[in-house]
ROVEX-422388 format. One record per residue (C-alpha): residue in three letters; x, y, z. Coordinates in nm, 3 decimals. Layout:
   code        xx        yy        zz
    ALA         X         Y         Z
...
//
This chain:
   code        xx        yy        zz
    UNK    16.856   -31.196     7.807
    UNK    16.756   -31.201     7.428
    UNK    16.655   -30.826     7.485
    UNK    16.967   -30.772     7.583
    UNK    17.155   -30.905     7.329
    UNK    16.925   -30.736     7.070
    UNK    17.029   -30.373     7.295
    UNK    17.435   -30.415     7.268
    UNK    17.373   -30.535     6.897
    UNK    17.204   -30.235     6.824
    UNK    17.421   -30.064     7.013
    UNK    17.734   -30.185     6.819
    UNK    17.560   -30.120     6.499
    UNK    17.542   -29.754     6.546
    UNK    17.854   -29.665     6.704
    UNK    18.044   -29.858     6.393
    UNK    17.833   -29.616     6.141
    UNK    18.068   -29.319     6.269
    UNK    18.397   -29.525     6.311
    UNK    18.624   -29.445     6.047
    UNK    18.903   -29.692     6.037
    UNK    18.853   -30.067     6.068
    UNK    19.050   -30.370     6.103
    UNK    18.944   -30.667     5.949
    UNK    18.747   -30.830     6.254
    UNK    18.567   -30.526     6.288
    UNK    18.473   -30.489     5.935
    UNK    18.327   -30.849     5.945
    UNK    18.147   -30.795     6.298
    UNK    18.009   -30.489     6.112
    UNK    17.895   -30.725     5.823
    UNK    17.737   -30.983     5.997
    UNK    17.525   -30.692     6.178
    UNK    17.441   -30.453     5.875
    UNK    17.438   -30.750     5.570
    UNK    17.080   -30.799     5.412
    UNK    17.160   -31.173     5.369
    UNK    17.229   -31.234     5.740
    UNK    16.885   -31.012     5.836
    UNK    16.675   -31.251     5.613
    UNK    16.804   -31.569     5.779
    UNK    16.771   -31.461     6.104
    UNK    16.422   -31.367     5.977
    UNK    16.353   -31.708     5.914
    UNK    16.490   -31.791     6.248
    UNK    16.185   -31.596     6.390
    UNK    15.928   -31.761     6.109
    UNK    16.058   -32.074     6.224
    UNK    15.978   -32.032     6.584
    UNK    15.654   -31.937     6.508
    UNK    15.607   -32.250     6.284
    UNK    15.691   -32.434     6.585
    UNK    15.418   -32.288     6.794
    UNK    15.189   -32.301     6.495
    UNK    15.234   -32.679     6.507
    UNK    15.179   -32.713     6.858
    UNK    14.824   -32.499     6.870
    UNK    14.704   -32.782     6.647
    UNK    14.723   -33.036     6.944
    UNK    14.604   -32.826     7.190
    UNK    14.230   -32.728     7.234
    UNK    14.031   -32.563     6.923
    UNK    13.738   -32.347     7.022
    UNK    13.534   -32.188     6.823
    UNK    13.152   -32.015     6.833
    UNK    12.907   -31.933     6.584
    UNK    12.582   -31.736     6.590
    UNK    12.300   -31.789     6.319
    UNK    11.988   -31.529     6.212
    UNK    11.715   -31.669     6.039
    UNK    11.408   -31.407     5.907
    UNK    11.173   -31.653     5.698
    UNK    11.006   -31.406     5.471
    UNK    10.801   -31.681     5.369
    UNK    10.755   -32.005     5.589
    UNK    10.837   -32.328     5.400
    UNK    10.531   -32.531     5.302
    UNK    10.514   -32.908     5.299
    UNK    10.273   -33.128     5.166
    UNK    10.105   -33.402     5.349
    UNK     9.818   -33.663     5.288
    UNK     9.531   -33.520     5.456
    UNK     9.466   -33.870     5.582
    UNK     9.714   -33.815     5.854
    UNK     9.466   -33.524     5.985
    UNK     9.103   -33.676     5.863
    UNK     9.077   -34.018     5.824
    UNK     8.782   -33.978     5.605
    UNK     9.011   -33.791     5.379
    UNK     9.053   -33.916     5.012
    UNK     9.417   -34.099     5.030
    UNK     9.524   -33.891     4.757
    UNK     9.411   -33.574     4.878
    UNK     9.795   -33.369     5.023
    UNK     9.722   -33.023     5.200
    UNK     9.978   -32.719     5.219
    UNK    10.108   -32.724     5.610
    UNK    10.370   -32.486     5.699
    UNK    10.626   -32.602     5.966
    UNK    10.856   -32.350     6.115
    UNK    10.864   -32.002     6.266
    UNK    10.904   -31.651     6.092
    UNK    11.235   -31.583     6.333
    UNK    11.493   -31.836     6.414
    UNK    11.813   -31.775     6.603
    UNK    12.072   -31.989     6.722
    UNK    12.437   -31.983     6.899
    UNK    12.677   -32.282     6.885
    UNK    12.994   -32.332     7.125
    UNK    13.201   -32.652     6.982
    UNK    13.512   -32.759     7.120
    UNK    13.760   -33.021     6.984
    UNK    14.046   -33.153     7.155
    UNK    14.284   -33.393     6.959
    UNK    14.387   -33.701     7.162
    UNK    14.607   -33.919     6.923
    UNK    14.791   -33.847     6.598
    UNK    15.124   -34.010     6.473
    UNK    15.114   -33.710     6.232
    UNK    15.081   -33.491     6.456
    UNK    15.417   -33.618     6.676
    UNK    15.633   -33.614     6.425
    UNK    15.473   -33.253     6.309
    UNK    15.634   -33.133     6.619
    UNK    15.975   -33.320     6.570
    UNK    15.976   -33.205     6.182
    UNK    15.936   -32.792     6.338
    UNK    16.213   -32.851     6.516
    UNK    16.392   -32.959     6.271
    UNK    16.307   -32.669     6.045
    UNK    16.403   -32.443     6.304
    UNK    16.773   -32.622     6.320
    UNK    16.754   -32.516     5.982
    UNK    16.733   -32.168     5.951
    UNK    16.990   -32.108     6.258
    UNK    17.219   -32.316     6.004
    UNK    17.110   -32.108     5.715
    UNK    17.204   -31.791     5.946
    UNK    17.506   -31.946     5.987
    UNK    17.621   -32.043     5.625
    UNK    17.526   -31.647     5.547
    UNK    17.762   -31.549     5.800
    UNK    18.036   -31.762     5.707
    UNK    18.000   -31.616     5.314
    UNK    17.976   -31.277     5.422
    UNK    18.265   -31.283     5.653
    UNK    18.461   -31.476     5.346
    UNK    18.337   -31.163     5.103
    UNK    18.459   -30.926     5.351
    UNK    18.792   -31.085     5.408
    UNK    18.847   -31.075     5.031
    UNK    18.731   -30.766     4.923
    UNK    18.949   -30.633     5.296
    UNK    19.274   -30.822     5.153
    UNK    19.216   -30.665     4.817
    UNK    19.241   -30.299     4.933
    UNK    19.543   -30.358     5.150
    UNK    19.744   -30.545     4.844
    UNK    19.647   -30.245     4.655
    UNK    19.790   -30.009     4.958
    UNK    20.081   -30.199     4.997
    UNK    20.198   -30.170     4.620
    UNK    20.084   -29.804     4.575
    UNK    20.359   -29.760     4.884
    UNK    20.584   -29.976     4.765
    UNK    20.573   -29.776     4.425
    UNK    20.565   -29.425     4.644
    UNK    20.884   -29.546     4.805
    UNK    21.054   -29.642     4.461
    UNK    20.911   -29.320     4.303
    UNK    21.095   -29.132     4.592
    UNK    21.417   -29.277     4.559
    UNK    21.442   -29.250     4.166
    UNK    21.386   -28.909     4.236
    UNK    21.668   -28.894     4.500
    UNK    21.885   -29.048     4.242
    UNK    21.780   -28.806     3.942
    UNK    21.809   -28.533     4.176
    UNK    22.168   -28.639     4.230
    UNK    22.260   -28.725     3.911
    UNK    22.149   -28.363     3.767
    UNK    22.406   -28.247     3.992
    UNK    22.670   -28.475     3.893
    UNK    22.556   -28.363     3.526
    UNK    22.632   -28.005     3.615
    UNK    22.954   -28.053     3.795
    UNK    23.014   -28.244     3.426
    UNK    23.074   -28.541     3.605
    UNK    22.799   -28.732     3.393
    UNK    22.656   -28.661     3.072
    UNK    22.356   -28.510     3.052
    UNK    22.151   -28.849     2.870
    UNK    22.270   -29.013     3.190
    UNK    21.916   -28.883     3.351
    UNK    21.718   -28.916     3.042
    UNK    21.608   -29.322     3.119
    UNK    21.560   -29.180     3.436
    UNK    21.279   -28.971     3.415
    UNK    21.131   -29.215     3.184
    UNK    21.160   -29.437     3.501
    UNK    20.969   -29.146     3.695
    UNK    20.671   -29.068     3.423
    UNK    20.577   -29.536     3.430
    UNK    20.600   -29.507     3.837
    UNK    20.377   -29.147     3.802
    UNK    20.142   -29.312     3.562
    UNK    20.150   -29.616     3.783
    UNK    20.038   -29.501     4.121
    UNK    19.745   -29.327     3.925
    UNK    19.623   -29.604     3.830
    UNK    19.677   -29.795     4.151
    UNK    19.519   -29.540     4.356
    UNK    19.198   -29.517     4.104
    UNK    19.149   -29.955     4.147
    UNK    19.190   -29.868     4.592
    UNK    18.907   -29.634     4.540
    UNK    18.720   -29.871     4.340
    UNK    18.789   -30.149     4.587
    UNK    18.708   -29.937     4.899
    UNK    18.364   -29.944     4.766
    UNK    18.348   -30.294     4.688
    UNK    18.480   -30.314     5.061
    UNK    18.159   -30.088     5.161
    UNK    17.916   -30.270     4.996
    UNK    17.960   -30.609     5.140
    UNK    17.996   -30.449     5.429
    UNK    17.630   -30.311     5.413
    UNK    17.819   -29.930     5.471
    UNK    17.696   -29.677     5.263
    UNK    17.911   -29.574     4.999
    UNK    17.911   -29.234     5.044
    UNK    18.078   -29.275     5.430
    UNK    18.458   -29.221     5.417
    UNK    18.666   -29.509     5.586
    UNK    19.034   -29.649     5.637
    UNK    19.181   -30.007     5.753
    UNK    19.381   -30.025     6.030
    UNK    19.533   -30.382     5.951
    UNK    19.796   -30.368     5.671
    UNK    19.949   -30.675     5.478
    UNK    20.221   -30.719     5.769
    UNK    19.986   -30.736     6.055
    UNK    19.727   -30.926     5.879
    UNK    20.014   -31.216     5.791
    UNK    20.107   -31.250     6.177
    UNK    20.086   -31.620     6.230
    UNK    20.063   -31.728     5.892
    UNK    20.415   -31.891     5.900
    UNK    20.370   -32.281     5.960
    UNK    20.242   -32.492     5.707
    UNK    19.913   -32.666     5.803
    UNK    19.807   -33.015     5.826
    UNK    19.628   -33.151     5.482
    UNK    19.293   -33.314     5.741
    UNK    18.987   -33.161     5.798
    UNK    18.667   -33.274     6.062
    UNK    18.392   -33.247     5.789
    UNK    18.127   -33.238     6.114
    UNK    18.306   -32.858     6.141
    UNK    18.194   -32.775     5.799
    UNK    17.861   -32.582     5.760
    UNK    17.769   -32.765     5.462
    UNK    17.796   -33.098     5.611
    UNK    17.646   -33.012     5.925
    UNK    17.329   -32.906     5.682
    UNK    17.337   -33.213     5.501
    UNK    17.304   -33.400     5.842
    UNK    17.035   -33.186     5.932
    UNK    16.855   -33.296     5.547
    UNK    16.905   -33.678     5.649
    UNK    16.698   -33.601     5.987
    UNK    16.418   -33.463     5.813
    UNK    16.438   -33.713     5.513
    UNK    16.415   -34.006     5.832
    UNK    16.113   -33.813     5.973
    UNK    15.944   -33.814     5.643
    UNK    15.975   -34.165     5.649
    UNK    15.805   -34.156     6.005
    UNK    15.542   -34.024     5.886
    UNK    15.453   -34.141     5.610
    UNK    15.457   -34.479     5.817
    UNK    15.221   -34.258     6.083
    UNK    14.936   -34.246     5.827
    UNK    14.885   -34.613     5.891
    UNK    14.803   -34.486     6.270
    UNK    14.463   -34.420     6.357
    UNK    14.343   -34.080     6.497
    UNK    14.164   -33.989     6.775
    UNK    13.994   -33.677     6.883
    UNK    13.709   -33.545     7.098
    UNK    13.456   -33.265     7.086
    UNK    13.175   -33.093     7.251
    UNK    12.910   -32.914     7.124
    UNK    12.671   -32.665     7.285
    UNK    12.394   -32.482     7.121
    UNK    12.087   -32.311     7.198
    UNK    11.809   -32.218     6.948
    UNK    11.514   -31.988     6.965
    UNK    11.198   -32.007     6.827
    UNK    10.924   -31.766     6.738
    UNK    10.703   -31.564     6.505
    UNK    10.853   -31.203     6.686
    UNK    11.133   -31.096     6.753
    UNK    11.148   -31.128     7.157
    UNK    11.401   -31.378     7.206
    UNK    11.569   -31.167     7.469
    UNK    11.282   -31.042     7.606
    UNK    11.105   -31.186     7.959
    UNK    10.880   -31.400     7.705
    UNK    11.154   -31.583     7.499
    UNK    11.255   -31.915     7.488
    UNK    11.560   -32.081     7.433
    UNK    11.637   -32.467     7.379
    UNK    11.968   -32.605     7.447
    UNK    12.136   -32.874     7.265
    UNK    12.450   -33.022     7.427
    UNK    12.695   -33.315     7.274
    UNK    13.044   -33.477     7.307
    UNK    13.143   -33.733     7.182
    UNK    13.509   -33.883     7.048
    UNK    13.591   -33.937     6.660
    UNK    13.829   -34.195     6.574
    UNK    13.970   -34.259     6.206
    UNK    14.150   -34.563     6.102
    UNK    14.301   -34.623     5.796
    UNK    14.216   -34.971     5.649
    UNK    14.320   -34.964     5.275
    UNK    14.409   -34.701     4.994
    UNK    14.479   -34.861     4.740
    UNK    14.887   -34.930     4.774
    UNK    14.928   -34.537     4.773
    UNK    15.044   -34.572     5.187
    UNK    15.331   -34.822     5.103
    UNK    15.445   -34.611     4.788
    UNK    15.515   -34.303     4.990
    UNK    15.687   -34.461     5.259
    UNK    15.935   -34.628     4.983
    UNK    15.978   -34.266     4.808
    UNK    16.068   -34.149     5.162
    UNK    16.335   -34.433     5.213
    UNK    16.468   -34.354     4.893
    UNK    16.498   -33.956     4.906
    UNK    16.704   -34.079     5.266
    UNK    16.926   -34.291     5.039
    UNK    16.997   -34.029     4.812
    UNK    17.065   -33.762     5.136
    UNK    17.299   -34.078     5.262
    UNK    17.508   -34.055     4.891
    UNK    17.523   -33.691     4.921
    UNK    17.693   -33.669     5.236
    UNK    17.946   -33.954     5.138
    UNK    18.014   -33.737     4.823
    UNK    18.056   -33.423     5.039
    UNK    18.278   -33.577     5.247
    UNK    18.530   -33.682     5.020
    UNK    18.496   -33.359     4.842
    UNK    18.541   -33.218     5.146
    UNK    18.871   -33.390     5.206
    UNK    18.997   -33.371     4.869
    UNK    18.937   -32.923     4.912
    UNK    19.123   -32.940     5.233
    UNK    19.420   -33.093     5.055
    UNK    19.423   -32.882     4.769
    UNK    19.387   -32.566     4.962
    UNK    19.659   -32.695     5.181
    UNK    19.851   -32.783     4.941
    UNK    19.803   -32.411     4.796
    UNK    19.897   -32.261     5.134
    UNK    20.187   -32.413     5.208
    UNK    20.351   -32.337     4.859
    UNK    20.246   -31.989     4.898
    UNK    20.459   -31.987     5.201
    UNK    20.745   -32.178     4.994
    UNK    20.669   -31.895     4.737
    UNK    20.680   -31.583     4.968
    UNK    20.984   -31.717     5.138
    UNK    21.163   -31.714     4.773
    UNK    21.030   -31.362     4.703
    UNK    21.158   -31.210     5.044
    UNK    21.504   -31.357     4.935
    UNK    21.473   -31.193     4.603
    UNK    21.390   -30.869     4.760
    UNK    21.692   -30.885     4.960
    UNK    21.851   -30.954     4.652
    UNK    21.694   -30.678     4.432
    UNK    21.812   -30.451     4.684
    UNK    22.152   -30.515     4.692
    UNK    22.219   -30.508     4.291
    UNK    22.044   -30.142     4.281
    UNK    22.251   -30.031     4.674
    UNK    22.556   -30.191     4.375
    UNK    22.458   -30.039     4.104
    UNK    22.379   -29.674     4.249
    UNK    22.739   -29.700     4.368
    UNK    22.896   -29.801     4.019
    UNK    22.631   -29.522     3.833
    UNK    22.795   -29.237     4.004
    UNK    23.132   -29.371     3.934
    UNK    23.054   -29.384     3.548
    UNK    23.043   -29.777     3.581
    UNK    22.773   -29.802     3.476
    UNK    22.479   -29.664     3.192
    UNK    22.155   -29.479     3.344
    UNK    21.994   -29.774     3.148
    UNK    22.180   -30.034     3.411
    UNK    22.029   -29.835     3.711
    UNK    21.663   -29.803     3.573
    UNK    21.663   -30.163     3.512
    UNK    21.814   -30.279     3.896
    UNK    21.555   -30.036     3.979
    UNK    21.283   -30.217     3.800
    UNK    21.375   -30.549     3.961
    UNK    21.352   -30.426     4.317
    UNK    20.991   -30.280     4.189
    UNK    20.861   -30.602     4.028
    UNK    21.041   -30.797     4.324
    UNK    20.840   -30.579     4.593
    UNK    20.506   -30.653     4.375
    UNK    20.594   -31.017     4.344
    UNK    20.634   -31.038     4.747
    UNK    20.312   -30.876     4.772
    UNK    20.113   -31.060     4.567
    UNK    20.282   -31.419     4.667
    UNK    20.135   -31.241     5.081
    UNK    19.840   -31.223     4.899
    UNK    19.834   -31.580     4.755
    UNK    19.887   -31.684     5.163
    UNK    19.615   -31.462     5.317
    UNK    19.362   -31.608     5.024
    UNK    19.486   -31.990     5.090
    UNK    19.440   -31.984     5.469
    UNK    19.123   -31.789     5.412
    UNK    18.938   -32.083     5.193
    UNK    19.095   -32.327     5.469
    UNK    18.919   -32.109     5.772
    UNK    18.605   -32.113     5.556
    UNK    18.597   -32.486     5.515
    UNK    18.633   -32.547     5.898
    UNK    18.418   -32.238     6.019
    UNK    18.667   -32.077     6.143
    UNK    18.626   -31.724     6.001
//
């Protein structure tokens, strides 16, 4: 099964290199499968597993073999009273003896086997723990890089929606110079009457340049935290209008904090700050092990140990170790108090977080649901805008009006257009740092 889901990953990976146009799902699944940031911490995922096993091997079996050489270019001598050989020996008098062989050659099995260790239980609890960990760590990467994406996503279509926004203006001023030229050489307006007006056309010109030079600017910031290469062409396929379906009711000022990925990690600290405190208290548990040791030696002045003429002698052992603590010196009691402490500062962190927590929620609430107040005011004043210039076009052909009155109603719908657009963008950006507090990118 993991196979698997490693395949359609892959899979999924390389049919988005070629895709061209992506919404903004798509650009964060592409993220979370191409970001450096996400690779590492699943990374640690896999160390993590493998710490887990590491910690396990050390209760199981250990068995390991040896094999010794000895040459003895020279024998070691040893000096004894020669009493020991001659009775009638001076007592002082020592003579050189040499004990030993010229070749010596030994192999050694040992096997130890650890039976009890309060350590060594809560080793396997604390792996597990670390493991819990990383998939969290994974998981806060995610969450930013989906939250980078979204920005740098809303960004480019805020940009596309003004540059058409300024297209469509840029259109119609030139619909209404075209027609005023006209009315200039049927005499029916003077010719400075179209003089404001191609002012008008040179700032919306100028305008879109610039506009169209920060798009291609933000594309690439787009690219980059999407782990695309920069040189690969692409498009969006979710514009400001589709991306602000369902963003029309205001949202409750509450959050669970056990959603947030912070908190959750926090949680996961206090575990691992409690089994510190287990065991340091474990080091006041004895420890018990076992071994067995096998070993057989040979002996000899040549070389024939494998031959039909060599000996070997075997030495076999087991036996059990077991290590009790009985007194260091007031360092055991120390630790365990640090421990119980670092928990009580893990306890006052969460309590903070939490009420940080809560107090974010509110404010970003609070955010979104103006911004909704606010868009609702600049789609009126669009509606608005609109109507003065449909007005004013009217009353500039029948010589109501200056050229100056039309550029300016112009103007308004413009700047009323950009303020809509930007007070969407103040919506998307609220409900997005709600959905990252909760997860629910």
């Amino acid at each position: 099964m993991k196979k698997l889901i490693i395949v359609i990953a892959l899979l999924n990976a390389y049919s988005s290199i070629g895709q061209e146009s992506y919404s903004l799902k798509q650009a964060k699944d592409f993220a979370i499968l191409n970001s450096t940031q996400v690779k590492n911490s699943l990374l640690d995922v896999e160390i993590a597993q493998q710490k887990i096993k590491e910690t396990t091997a050390t209760g199981l079996p250990q068995v390991s073999g040896s094999v010794a050489f000895q040459n003895f270019l020279d024998v070691p001598t040893s000096l004894i009273p020669a009493s020991s050989f001659d009775p009638a020996a001076p007592v002082d008098l020592l003579i050189p003896v040499k004990f030993g062989t010229d070749f010596n050659l030994n192999g050694t099995l040992q096997v130890s086997q650890l039976i009890f260790s309060g350590n060594y239980l809560v080793a396997l609890q604390a792996s597990k723990t670390y493991k819990a960990i990383s998939l969290q760590m994974v998981e806060k990467s995610e969450i930013e890089i989906k939250a980078a994406v979204s920005e740098a996503y809303f960004t480019v279509v805020v940009l596309e929606a003004n540059l058409e926004s300024m297209d469509s203006s840029l259109s119609k001023i030139k619909q209404i110079h075209e027609d005023t030229q006209i009315l200039i050489t049927e005499k029916v307006l003077e010719p400075t009457s179209s003089l404001q007006l191609e002012l008008s056309i040179l700032e919306l010109e100028s305008g879109i340049k610039q506009i169209s030079d920060q798009i291609i600017v933000a594309i690439k910031l787009l690219k980059f935290q999407m782990g695309l290469e920069i040189k690969i062409e692409i498009s969006l396929s979710d514009d400001l209008t589709t991306l602000s379906v369902g963003l029309e009711g205001e949202i409750a000022s509450t959050i669970n904090v056990a959603e947030n990925i912070d908190y959750k990690m926090l949680q996961t600290q206090l575990r691992v700050n409690e089994l510190l405190v287990k065991n340091k208290k474990a080091d006041y548990l004895p420890t018990l092990a076992g071994f067995f040791s096998h070993q057989q030696v040979a002996m000899g002045n040549q070389f024939n140990f494998f031959g039909s003429d060599g000996s070997w002698y075997p030495t076999t052992i087991w036996g059990l170790n077991l290590s009790i603590p009985i007194f260091s010196g007031g360092q055991g009691p120390s630790r365990v108090k640090q421990a119980k402490v670092e928990t009580l500062k893990t306890l006052n962190s969460i309590k903070q977080l939490d009420e940080g927590l809560q107090l974010q929620t509110a404010q970003a609430t609070t955010v979104y649901n103006n911004s909704l107040e606010s868009q609702k005011t600049r789609e009126r004043a669009v509606e608005i805008a609109n109507e003065v210039l449909r007005t004013t076009e009217i009353k500039f052909k029948e010589k109501v009006v200056s050229g100056m009155e039309l550029t300016q109603a112009q103007s308004q719908v413009i700047q009323s257009q950009t303020n809509l657009i930007n007070a969407k963008y103040e919506v998307l950006k609220a409900k997005l740092a709600i959905d990252k507090l909760i997860d629910k990118l």
